[in-house]
C-alpha positions as MATLAB code, in Angstrom:
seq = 'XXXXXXXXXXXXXXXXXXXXXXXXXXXXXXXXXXXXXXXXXXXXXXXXXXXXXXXXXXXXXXXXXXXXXXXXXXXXXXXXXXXXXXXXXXXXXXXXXXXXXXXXXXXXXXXXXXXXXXXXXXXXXXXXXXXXXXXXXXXXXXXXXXXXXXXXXXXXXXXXXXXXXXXXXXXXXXXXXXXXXXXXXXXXXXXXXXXXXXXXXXXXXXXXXXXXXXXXXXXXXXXXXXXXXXXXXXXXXXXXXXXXXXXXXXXXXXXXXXXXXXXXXXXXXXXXXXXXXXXXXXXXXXXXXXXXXXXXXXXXXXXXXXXXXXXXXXXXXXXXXXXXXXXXXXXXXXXXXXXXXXXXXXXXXXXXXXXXXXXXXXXXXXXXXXXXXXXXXXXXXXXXXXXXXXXXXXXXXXXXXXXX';
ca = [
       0.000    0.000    0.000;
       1.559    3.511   -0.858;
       2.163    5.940    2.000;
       4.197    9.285    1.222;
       7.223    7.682    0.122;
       6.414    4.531    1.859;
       4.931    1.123    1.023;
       3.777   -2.017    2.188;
       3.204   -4.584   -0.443;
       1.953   -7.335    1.049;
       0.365   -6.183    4.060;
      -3.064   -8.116    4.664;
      -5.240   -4.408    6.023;
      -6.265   -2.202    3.779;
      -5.219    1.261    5.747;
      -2.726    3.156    4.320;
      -1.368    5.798    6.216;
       1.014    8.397    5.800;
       4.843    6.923    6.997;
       6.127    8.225   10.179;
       8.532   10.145    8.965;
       6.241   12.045    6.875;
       3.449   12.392    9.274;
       6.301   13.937   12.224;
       7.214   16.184    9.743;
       3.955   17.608    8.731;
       3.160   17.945   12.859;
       6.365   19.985   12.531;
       4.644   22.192   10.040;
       2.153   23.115   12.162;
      -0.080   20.470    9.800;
      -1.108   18.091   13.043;
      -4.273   17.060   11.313;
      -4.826   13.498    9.474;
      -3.677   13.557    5.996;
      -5.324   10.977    3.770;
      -2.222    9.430    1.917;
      -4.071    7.340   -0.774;
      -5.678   11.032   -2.260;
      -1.964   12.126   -2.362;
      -1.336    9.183   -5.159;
      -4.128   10.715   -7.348;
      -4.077   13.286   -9.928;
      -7.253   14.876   -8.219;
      -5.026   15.319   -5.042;
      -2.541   17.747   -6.565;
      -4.428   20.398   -5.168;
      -2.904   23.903   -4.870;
      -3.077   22.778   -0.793;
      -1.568   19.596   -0.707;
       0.865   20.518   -3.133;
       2.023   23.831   -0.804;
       2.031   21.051    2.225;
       4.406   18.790    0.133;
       6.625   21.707   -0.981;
       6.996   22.764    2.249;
       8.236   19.064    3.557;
      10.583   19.484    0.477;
      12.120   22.635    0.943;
      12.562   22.018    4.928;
      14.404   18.380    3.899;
      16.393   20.105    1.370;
      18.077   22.987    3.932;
      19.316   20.100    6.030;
      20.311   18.011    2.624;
      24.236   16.967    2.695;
      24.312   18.632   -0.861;
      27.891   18.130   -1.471;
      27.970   14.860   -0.502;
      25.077   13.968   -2.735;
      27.168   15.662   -5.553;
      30.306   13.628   -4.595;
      28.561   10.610   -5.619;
      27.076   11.301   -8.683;
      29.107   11.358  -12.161;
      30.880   14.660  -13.117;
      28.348   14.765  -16.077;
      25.175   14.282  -13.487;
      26.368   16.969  -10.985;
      27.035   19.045  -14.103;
      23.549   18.652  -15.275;
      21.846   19.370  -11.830;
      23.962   22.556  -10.819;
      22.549   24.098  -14.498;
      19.293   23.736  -12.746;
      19.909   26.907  -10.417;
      20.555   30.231  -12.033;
      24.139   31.253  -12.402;
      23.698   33.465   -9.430;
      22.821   30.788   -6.899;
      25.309   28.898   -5.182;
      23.474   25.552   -4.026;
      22.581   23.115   -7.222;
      19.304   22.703   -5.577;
      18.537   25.738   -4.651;
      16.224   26.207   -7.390;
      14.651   22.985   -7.032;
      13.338   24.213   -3.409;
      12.476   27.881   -4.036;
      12.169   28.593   -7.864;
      11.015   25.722   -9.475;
       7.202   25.896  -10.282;
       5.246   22.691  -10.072;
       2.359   24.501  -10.207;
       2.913   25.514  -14.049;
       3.758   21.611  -14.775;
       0.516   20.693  -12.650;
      -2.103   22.559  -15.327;
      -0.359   21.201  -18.054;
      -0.652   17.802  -16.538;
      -4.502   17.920  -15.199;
      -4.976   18.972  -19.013;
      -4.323   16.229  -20.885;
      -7.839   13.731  -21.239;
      -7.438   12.172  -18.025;
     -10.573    9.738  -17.005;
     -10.887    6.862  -14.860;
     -12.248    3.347  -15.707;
     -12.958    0.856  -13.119;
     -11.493   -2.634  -14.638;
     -11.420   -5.119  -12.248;
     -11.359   -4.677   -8.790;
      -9.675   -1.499   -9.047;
      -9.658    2.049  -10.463;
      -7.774    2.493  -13.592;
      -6.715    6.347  -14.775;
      -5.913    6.480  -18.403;
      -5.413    9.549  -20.660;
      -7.668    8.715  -23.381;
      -7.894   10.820  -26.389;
     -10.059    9.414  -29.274;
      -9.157   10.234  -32.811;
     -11.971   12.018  -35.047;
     -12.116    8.731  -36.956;
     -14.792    6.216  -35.032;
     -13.284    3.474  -37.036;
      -9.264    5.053  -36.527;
      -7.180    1.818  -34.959;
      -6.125    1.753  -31.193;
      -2.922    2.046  -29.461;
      -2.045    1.658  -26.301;
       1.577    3.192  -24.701;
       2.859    1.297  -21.306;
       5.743    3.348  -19.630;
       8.087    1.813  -17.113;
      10.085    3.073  -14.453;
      11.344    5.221  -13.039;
       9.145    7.401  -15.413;
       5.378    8.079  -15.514;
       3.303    9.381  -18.237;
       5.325   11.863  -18.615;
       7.335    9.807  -20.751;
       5.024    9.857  -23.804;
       4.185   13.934  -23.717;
       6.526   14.053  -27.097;
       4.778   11.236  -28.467;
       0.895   12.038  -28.445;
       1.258   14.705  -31.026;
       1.906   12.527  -33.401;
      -0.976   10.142  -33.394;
      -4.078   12.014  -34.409;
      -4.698    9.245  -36.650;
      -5.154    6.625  -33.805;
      -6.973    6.561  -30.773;
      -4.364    6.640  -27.574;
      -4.657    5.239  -24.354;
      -1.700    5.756  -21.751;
      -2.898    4.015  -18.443;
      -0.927    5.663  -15.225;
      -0.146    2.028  -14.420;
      -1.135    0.982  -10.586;
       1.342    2.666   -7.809;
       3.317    5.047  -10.338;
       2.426    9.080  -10.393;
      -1.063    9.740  -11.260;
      -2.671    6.449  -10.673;
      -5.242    6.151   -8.369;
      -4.412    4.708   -4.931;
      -3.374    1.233   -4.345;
      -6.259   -0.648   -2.371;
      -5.006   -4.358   -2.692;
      -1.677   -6.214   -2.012;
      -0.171   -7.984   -4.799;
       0.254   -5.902   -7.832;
       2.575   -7.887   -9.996;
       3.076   -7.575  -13.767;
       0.409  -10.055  -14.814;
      -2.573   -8.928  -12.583;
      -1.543   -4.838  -14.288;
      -2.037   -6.570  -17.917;
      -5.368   -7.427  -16.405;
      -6.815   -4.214  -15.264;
      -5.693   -3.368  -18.634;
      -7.314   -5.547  -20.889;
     -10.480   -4.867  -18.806;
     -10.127   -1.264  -18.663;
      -9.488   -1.134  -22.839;
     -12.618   -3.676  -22.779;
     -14.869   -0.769  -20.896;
     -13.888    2.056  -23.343;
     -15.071    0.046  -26.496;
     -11.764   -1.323  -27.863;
     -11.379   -5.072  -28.989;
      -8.442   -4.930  -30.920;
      -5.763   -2.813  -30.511;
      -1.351   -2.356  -30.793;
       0.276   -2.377  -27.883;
       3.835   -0.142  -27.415;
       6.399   -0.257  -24.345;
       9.613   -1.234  -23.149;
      11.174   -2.231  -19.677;
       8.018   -2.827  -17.126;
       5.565   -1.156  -19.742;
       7.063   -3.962  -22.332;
       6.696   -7.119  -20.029;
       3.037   -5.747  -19.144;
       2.974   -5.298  -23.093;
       4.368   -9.242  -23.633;
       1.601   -9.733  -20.683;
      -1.238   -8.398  -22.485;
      -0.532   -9.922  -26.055;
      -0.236  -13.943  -24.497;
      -3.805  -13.095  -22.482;
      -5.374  -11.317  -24.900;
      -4.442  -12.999  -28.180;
      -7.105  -11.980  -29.960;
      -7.566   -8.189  -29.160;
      -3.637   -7.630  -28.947;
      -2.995   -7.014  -33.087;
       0.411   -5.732  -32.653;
       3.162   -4.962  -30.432;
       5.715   -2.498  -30.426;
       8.761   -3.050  -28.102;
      11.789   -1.412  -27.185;
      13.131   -4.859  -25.790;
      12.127   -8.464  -24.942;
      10.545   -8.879  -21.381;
      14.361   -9.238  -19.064;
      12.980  -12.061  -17.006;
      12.941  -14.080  -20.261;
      17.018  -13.982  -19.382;
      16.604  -15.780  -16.204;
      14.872  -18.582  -17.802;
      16.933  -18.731  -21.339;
      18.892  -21.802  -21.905;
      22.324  -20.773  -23.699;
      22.697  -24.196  -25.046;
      19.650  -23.711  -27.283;
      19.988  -19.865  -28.598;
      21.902  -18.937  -31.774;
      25.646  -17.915  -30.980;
      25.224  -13.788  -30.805;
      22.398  -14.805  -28.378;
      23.928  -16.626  -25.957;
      26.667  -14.134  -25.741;
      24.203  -11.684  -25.415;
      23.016  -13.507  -22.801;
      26.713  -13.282  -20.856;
      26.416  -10.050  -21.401;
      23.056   -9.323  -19.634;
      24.198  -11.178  -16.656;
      26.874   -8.905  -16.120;
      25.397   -5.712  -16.577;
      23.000   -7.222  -14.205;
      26.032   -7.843  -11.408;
      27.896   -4.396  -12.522;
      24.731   -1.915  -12.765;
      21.857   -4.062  -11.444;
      22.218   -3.042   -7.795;
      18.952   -0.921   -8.129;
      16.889   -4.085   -8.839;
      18.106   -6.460   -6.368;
      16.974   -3.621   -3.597;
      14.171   -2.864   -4.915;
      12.530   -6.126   -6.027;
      13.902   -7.610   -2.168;
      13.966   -5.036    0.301;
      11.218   -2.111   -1.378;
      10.031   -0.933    1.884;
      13.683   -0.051    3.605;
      14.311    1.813    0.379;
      10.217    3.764    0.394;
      11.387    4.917    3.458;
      14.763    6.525    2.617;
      13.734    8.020   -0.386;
      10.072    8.833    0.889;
      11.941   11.299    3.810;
      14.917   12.887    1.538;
      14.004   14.698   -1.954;
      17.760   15.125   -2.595;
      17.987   10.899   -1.958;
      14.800   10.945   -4.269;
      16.163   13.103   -6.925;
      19.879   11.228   -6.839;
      18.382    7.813   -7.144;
      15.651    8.635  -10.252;
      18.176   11.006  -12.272;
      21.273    8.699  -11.872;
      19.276    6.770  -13.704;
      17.329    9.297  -16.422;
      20.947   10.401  -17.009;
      23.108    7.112  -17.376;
      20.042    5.316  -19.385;
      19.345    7.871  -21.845;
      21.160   10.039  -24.725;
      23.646   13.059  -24.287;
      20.480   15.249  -25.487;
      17.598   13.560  -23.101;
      17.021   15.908  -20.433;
      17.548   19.446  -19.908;
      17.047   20.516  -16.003;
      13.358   21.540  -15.620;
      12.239   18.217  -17.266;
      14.243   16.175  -14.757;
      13.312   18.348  -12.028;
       9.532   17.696  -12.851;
      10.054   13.904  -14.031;
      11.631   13.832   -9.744;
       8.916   15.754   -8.311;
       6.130   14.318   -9.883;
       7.032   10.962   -7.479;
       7.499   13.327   -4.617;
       3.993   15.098   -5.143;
       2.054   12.216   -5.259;
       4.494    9.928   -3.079;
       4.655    6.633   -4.914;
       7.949    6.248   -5.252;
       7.771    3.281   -3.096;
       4.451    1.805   -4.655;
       6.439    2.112   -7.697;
       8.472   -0.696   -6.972;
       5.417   -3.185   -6.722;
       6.422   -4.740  -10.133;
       9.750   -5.379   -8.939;
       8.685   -6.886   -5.730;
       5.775   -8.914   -7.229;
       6.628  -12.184   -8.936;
       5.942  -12.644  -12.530;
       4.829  -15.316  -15.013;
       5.495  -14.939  -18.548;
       5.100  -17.290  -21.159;
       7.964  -19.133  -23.298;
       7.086  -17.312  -26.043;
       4.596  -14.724  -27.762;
       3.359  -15.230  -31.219;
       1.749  -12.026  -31.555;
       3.367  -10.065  -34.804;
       5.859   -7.420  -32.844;
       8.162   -4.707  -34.430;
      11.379   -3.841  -31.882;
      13.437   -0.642  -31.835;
      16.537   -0.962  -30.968;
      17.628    2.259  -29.848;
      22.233    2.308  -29.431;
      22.359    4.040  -25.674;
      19.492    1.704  -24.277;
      20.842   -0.227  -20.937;
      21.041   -3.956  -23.015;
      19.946   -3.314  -26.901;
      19.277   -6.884  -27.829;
      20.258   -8.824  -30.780;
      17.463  -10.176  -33.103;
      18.603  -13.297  -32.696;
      17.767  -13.318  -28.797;
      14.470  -11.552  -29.638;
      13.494  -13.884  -31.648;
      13.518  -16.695  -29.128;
      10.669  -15.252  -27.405;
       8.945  -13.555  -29.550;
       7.828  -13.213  -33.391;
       9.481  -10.580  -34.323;
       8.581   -9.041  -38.366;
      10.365   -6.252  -38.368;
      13.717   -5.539  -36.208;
      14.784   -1.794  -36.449;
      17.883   -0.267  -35.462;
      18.507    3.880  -34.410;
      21.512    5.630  -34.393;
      20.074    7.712  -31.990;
      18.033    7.495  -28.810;
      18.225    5.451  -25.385;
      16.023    4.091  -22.556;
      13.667    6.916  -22.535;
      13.302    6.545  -26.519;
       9.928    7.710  -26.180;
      10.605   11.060  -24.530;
      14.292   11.075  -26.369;
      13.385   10.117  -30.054;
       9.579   10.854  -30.311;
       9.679   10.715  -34.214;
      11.374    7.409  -34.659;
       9.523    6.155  -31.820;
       6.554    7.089  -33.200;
       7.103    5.578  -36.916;
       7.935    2.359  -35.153;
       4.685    2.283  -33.631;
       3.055    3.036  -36.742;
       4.972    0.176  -38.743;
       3.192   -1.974  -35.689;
      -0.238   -0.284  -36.696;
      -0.004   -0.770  -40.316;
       1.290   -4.636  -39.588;
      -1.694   -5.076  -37.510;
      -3.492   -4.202  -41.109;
];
């Protein structure tokens, strides 16, 4: 269950309160009143109130914030990026962050876009659905994964007036409404989603994602084969990898393979907490913004192209989790088991984009899933959504137009 920074994923109750870290420090405000934390992981919640309450946490964490020692640990080119995020004339890097940095602005752009909510399941789904002026226009459907939201597909929507678009705010990530139930996992998302898409009148659509958003994706095509048309995927589901027998994959395969595994034991430190210990890490990050900010944009920075970010869009990629305080609900797909199947037969078009954390050879992609068209960037990383919108975006339309 999401607190304000905190999380407990399999707890059998279904209170959620506020973590005591959080709730001390709004006491300390002078806030000694209840605060309901399940409205502060909704969209409807980022009220000009709550979000002066939260601001107010942040700005009181971030005088006490061992700056320089967060800076010490970061790259050269990550401090770099964050001191351009105060003006010239300011000498702390986060100084803006805390007292010139306007949510507010970010928040109307946000409530904006055609937010509604379906209930699929047992649980409240809220998707921005915009419908295309063509009843009979095809459907597609853009999965995210962490440590993003949304956000992530802002560049993109412009460039699909020809289709209608659904981007769910998938369960425990910014924007989604609250988490009610324990057990969140991968496969049981793909299921709120297929129900959800069932609700708003689609029975066949194209699915797009990568990371989380493309094992939900993998997910959705092998329990929906007959609505799923298409996919579009950035890579192959990762936990096909711990399942993959070398002896039986095509040579550049297996040595991709060897290759997976040790990025895993060289820069998969982030997954091993998260997935095994999520609630030691809600906490830590749920009571320091700096500790927020340095784990979510070492990774936006190191997973993404030279030319992904510039400072405000970091800054409001960051405090989106902080407003809404999921960062520890976000980790319910990492904590949760999940099942995938050998293989997916569904027709599926992958970009491989050069600066991605493991860009896949066909080969291995084609173990698992039936690939018909394999297409490689010279530009672009993780984030190819947010990074490349363009090629991203004719990708996805190759998967529309091979869904016929």
């Amino acid at each position: 269950m999401p607190g304000h920074g905190g999380v407990v994923l399999r707890a059998e109750t279904g209170v959620v309160t506020l973590d005591t870290a959080a709730a001390s420090f709004l006491i300390e405000l002078g806030r000694g009143d209840r605060v309901d934390a399940t409205a502060a992981n909704t969209l409807a919640a980022l009220t000009h109130s709550r979000t002066r309450v939260l601001i107010s946490m942040r700005r009181a964490w971030l005088d006490r914030a061992p700056i320089h020692v967060i800076l010490h640990n970061l790259s050269a080119r990550q401090a770099a990026k964050i001191r351009t995020c105060a003006p010239r004339d300011k000498a702390e890097p986060f100084e803006h962050w805390a007292n010139g940095y306007d949510w507010s602005a970010h928040e109307r752009r946000i409530s904006e876009l055609p937010w509604t909510t379906v209930r699929a399941g047992d649980t409240d789904l809220r998707v921005i659905h915009r419908r295309s002026a063509d009843p009979g226009a095809p459907a597609v459907v853009l999965l995210r994964s962490w440590p993003d939201s949304v956000l992530r597909f802002e560049r993109v929507l412009p460039l699909f007036t020809d289709t209608h678009v659904v981007v769910p705010a998938l369960p425990g990530f910014p924007f989604a409404a609250p988490l009610t139930t324990p057990g969140m996992s991968a496969n049981r998302i793909a299921e709120i989603i297929a129900d959800a898409l069932d609700q708003l009148g689609y029975s066949r659509y194209t699915v797009s994602g990568g990371d989380v958003g493309g094992t939900i994706a993998e997910l959705l095509a092998a329990q929906n084969p007959n609505r799923v048309a298409t996919l579009h995927l950035t890579n192959t589901a990762p936990q096909h990898a711990l399942t993959a027998d070398p002896a039986k994959l095509a040579p550049d395969a297996a040595a991709y393979l060897h290759r997976s595994a040790q990025w895993f034991r060289t820069e998969g430190g982030y997954i091993a907490q998260q997935s095994t210990r999520p609630n030691t890490l809600a906490v830590a990050l749920g009571d320091s913004p700096v500790g927020l900010a340095a784990w979510i944009v070492e990774k936006l920075e190191s997973w993404s192209d030279e030319s992904g970010f510039i400072p405000h869009e970091l800054l409001t990629w960051v405090t989106a989790y902080w407003i809404t305080g999921t960062i520890g609900a976000s980790f319910t797909t990492y904590a949760e088991p999940v099942a995938l199947p050998d293989r997916i037969d569904t027709p599926t078009v992958l970009s491989i984009f050069p600066h991605d954390i493991k860009p896949e050879p066909r080969s291995y992609a084609e173990a698992f899933l039936n690939v018909r068209e394999y297409v490689e960037h010279r530009a672009g990383g993780h984030l190819a959504a947010w990074e490349q919108p363009e090629a991203y975006a004719d990708d996805l339309h190759r998967a529309v137009k091979l869904a016929g």
